[in-house]
C-alpha positions in Angstrom: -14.8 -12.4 -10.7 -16.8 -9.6 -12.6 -16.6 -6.8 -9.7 -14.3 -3.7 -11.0 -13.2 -0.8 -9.5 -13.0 3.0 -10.7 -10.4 4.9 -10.4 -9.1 8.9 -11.3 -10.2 10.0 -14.7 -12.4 7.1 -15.9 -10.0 4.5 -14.7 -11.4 0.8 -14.8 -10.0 -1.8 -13.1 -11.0 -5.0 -13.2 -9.7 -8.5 -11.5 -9.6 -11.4 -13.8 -9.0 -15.0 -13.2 -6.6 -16.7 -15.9 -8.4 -19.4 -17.7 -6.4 -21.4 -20.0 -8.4 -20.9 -23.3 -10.2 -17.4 -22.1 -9.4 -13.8 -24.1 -8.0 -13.0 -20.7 -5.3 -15.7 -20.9 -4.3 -14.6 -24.3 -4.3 -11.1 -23.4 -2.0 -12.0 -20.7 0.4 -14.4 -21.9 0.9 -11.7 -24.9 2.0 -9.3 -21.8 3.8 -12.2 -19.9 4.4 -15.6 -21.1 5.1 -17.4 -18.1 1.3 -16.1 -17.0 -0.4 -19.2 -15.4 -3.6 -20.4 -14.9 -5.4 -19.5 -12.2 -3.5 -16.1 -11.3 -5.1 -13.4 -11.2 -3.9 -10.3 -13.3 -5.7 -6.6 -13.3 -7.6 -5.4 -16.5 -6.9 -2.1 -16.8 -9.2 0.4 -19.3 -9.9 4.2 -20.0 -13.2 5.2 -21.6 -13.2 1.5 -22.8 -9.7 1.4 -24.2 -6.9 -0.9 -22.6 -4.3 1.3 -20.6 -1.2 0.5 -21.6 -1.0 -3.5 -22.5 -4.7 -3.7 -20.6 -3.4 -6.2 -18.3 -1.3 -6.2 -15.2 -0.2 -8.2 -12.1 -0.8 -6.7 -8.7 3.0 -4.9 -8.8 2.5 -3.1 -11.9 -0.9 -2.0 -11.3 0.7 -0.4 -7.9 3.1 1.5 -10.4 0.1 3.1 -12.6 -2.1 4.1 -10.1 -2.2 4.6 -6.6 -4.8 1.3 -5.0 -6.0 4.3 -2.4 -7.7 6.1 -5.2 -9.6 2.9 -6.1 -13.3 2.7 -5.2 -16.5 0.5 -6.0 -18.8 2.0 -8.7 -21.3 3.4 -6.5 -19.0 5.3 -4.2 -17.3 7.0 -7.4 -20.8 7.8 -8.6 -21.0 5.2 -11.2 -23.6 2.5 -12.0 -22.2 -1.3 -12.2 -22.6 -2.8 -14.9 
């Protein structure tokens, strides 16, 4: 997936694909164990460091931050990686 998104106050969002096998799998089955391959959860950082558990389904990313304030790197001002 790869593409991210910035949001308010260095907010980084980031869609991931669930790989059995991948960091972002373990990451998310520590979160949620019934995660399952294939979904796709929301990697959330600050400054580099994970917000909260640093990875969220589409319903609790809508509880941290509001999707409007999302925008692609080079409308926020922001080189992409």
């Amino acid at each position: 997936m790869g593409e991210y998104l910035v949001g308010p106050d260095g907010l980084r969002v980031e869609p991931v694909q669930l790989t059995p096998g991948s960091a972002h799998w373990i990451f998310a089955r520590m979160v949620e164990p019934a995660a399952r391959p294939g979904e796709v959860w929301y990697r959330v950082t600050r400054g580099g460091a994970a917000v909260g558990g640093g990875y969220f389904q589409l319903d609790q990313l809508q509880e941290i931050v509001n999707l409007a304030d999302l925008r692609a790197p080079e409308q926020a001002g922001e080189e992409s990686a």
